[in-house]
N, C-alpha and C positions, 0 to 999 in steps of 0.2 A: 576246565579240566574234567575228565571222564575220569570214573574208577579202573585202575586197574592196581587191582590188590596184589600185594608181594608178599601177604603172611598174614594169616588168622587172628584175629582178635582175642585178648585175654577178655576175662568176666569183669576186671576193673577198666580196663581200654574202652569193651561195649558199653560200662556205663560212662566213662567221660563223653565219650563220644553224643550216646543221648541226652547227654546233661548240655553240651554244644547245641544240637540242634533244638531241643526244648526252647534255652534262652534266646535263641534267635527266632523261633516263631513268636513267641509270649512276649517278647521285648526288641523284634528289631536288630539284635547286637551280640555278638558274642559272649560271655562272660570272661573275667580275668582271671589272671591265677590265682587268686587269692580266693575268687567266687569258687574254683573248681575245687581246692585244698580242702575248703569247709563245707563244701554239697558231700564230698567225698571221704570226710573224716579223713586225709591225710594231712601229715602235721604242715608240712612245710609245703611253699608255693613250688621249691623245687622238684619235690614227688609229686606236683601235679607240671609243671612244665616236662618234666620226662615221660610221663604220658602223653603229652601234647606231641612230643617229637617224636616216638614213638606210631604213632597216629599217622603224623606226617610221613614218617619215614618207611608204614607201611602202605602209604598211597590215601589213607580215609579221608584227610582232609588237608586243603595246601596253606599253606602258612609265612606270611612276607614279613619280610626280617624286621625290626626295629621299628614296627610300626604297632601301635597299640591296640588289641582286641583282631587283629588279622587276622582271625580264624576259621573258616572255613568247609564244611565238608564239602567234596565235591561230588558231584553228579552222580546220583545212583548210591549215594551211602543209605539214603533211607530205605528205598527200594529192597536193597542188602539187609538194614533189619530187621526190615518185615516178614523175609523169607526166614530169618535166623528164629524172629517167633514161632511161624509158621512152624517150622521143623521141633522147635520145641514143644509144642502143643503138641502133633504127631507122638513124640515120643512117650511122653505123659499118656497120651489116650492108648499106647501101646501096652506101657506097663501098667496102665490100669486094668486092660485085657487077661494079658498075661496073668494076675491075683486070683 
């Protein structure tokens, strides 16, 4: 599956998101919901499964039902952000100008 994104990332979204692909470089495998709750300091696995669907739902990564760790970004999520640093650094070095 290719990216094609349907809505912009929240700041807690971006970071589940990198907390996904982190644990699958570093370890092969997705993390669960329970890993993503406690990386993320939210309480419950279910504030992090609604970020998970969310993700899904905006295209970032695909997700097969009733199967354990199924998680997936797909094609072009990192690419995506590394431009989103990119652009942040940019900004930074803007308002640093700007002082």
């Amino acid at each position: 599956m290719v990216l094609e994104v349907k809505d912009g990332l929240t700041k807690r979204q971006e970071m589940v998101l990198r907390f996904i692909i982190k644990c699958i470089k570093e370890r092969g495998y997705p993390p669960i919901l329970k890993e993503i709750a406690k990386e993320m300091k939210i309480k419950t696995e279910t504030g992090a499964r609604r970020h998970i669907q969310a993700l899904a739902r905006k295209g970032y990564i695909q997700k097969e039902k009733k199967i354990h760790r199924a998680v997936r970004p797909v094609e072009g999520v990192e690419e995506l952000l590394e431009g989103i640093n990119q652009r942040r650094l940019f900004e930074e070095y803007q308002k640093e100008g700007v002082r």
